[in-house]
N, C-alpha and C positions, 0 to 999 in steps of 0.2 A: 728278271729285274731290269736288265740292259734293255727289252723291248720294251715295258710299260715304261720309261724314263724317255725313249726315242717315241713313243705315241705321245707322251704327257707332253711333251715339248713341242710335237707337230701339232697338236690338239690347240695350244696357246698360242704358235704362231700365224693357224688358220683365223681363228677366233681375233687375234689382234687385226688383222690383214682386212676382217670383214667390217670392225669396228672402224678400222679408220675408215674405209669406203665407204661405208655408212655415211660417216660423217662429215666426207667432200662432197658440195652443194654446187650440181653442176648449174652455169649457167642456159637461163631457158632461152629457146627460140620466142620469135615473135616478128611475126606481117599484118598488117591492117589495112582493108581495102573499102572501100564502095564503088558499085557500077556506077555511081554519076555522083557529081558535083553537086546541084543542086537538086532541093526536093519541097514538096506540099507540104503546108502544114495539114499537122492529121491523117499524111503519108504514113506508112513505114518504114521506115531506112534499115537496109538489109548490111552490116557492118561482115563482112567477110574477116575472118580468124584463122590463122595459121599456128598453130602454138605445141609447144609439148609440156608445159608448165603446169603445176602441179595447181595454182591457184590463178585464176583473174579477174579484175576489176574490170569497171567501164564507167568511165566519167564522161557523160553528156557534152559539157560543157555549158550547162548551164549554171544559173547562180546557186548554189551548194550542192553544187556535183562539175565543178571547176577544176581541171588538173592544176592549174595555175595556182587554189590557192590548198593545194595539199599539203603542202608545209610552209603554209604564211595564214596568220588567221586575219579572218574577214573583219576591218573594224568599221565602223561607220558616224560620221557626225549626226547628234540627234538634238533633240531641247528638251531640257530638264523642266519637270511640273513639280508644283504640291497642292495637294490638296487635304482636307481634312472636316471630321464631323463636331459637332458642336452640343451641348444641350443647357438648362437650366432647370432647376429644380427649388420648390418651394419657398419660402419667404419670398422677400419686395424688393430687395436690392437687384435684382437680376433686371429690372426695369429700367435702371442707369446705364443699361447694355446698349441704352436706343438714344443716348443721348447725343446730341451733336459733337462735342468737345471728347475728344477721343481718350484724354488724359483721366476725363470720369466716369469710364467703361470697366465695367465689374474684371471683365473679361479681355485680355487682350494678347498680342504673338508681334513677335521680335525674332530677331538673327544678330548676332554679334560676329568679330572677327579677333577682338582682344581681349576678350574673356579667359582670362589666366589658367581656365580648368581647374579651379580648386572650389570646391562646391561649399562655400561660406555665402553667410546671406551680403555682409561686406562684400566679399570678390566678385559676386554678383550685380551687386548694387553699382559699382565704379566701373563695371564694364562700358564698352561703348556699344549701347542694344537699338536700331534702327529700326524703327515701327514698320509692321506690317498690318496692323489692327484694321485699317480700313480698304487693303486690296481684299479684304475675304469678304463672306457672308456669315452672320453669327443671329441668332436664333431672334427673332422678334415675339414670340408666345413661351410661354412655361410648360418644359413637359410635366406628366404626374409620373413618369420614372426616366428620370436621365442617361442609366445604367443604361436601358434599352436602347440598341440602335438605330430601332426604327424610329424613334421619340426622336432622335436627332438631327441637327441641319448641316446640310450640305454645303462648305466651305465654299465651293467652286472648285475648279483648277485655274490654276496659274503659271505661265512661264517664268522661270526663275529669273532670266537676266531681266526680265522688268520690275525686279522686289529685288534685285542686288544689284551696289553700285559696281560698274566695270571693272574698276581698281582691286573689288573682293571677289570677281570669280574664279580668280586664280590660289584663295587661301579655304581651308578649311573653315567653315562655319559650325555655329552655335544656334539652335533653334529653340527659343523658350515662351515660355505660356506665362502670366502672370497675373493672378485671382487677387484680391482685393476687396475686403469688408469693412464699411468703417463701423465705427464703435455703436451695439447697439445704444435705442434712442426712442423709448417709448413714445414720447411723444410725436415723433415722424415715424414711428410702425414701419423700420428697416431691418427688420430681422433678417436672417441671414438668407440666401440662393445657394444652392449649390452647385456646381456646376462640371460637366466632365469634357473631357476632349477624345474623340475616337478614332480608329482608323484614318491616322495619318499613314500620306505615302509619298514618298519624293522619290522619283525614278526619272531616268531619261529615256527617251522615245523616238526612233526613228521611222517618221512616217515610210520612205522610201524604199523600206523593206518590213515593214508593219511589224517590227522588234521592241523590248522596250527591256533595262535594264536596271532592277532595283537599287537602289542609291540610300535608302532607309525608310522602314516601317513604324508606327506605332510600336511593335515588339522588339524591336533591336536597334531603337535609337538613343538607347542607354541611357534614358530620362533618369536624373535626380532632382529632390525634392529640396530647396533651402525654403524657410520660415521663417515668419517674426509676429508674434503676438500671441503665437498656440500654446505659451509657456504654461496657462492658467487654463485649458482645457479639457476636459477629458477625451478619453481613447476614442470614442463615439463618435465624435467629430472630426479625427486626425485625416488628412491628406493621406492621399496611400497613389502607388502606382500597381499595376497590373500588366498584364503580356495582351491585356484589350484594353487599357483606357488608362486615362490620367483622372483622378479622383478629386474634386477640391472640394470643400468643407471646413467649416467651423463652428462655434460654439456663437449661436446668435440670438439667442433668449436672453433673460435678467438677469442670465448670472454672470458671477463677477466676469469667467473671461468672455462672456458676451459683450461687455465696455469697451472692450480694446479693439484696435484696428487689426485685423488681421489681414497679412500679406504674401502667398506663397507661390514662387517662382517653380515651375517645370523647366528644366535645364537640361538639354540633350547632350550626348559626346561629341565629339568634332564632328562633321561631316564635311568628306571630298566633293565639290561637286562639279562632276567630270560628264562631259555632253556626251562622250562616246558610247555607243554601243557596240560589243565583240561580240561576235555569235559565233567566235571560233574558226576552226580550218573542216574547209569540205571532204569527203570520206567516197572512194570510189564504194559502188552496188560489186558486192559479191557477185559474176557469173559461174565461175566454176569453182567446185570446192575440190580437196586432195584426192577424192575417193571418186570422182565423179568423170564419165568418158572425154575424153579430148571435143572441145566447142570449135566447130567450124564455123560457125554462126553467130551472132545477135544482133536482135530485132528491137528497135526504138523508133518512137511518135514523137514527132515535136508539135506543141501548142502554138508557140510563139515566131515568127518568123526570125533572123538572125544571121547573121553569118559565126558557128558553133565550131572553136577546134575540139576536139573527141579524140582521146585518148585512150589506152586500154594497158594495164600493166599488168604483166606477166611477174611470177614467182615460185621461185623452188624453194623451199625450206626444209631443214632436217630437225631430226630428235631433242637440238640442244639448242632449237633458235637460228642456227646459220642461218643467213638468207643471203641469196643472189635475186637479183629484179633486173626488167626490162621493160622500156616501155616505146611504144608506138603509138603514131597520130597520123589523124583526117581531118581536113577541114571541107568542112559541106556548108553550105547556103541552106535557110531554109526560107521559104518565098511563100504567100498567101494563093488557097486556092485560088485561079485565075488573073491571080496580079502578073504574070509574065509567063511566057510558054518556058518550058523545060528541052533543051536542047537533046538529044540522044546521043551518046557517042557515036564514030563511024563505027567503019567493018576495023575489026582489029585493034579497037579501043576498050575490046570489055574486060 
């Protein structure tokens, strides 16, 4: 009994003794070389590794493979667009779309900055809505299905700060659509247009890095609908939104609520609109993973000429996460075939 109690307790303090070891995360070595300073583009650079590290990176140092912005994310100044599709559909009012005076266009698009967010057709009404109706393009023919996207016209695009005053691109906007029938009228045979709005997109864009960042869709610009004269309509006619289009419609035949003017605003949520694009922080290329033999080596081509610092981080990690890191850098030149000769080291410089 006395020996099984002197093994069970050597047995636990082995077993402890190896747990903790386990679990002390020795710092890793790390050297980083190149036989020369500068090189060709289209060369390969031969990056010399001394390590005993269980895993490593290697960042180029180009733009998203940057050690620099490994824990800073890349943001960038860009310019906000929108653009959006349009259609019209059966009856004669949709022809007042062409008329010169913008105020008697069936069809029209606004931005607010004091629209209260309470989606009444009053709270709507008293907003302050600054016309955008004539920086687009809006349908000059009748499709025979508006639904279809292809039937529809192409807005344009547009830079935002030229459709917002300076003063409001610092607040949160309102973007609404606002359809308009006046009372049928037999004798002027104005029966009703239909009319849809599709595939909006307002994003920001930065040429400089050919990025671009969504800022709001047709499906998640959280369109609400206020009305005034669909009181006396039936369901057939009623406005409707969709996750593809904004719907507008009314009752424009002889019947009674065919008389009445009808008027219904498409009303968006706020919308931020923020020029920048973030494409986030760059991420070193895996070269060696836990399992895999000691790298004395790697081999990289540069495209672009430069002057490139190159980094390589070394890491040991255990069972439970610890991690120890190290990191080493090169700075190399990278020069255009023939644009300058490549110096050699002496004797005793390699």
């Amino acid at each position: 009994m006395k020996w099984n109690l002197v093994f069970w307790m050597a047995a636990v303090a082995t077993l402890t003794a190896c747990d903790k070891g386990f679990e002390e995360v020795s710092e890793p070595t790390l050297e980083l070389s190149t036989s020369m300073t500068t090189y060709y583009t289209q060369e390969p650079v031969v990056f010399h590794i001394e390590s005993n590290a269980n895993f490593l990176s290697f960042y180029s140092g180009e733009r998203g493979n940057d050690y620099a912005y490994a824990n800073k994310e890349r943001i960038y100044e860009g310019e906000v667009f929108l653009s959006f599709n349009t259609a019209f559909q059966a009856g004669a009012q949709w022809k007042r779309q062409l008329e010169a005076d913008v105020e008697k266009k069936v069809l029209r698009v606004f931005y607010s900055t004091d629209f209260s967010g309470v989606y009444t057709f009053e709270e709507v009404e008293k907003a302050t809505w600054h016309e955008w109706t004539e920086q687009f393009t809006f349908p000059s023919v009748r499709s025979t299905n508006a639904k279809v996207l292809t039937q529809t016209t192409e807005s344009g695009v547009r830079e935002i700060t030229e459709l917002v005053a300076e003063e409001d691109l610092d607040k949160p906007i309102y973007i609404a659509f606002r359809y308009q029938m006046d009372g049928y009228d037999a004798a002027l045979g104005n029966s009703r247009s239909r009319a849809s709005v599709m595939n909006l997109n307002l994003y920001t864009r930065c040429e400089e890095i050919n990025a671009m960042e969504s800022l709001a869709t047709q499906a998640n610009a959280g369109w609400q609908l206020v009305m005034k004269g669909y009181e006396a309509d039936s369901g057939n006619y009623a406005p409707e939104v969709t996750s593809s289009m904004i719907w507008f419609d009314c009752d424009g035949g002889t019947t009674a609520g065919g008389v009445n003017e009808h008027i219904c605003w498409a009303v968006s949520a706020p919308i931020t609109i923020d020029n920048e694009v973030n494409i986030g922080c760059d991420y070193g290329v895996g070269i060696k993973g836990f399992s895999e033999e000691p790298l004395t080596s790697y081999t990289y081509t540069y495209a672009t000429p430069g002057v490139y610092d190159v980094y390589v981080t070394a890491a040991n990690v255990d069972h439970e996460g610890a991690r120890m890191e190290k990191t080493a850098s090169v700075r190399i030149e990278i020069v255009e075939q023939g644009a300058a000769d490549i110096e050699q080291p002496g004797d005793g410089e390699w």
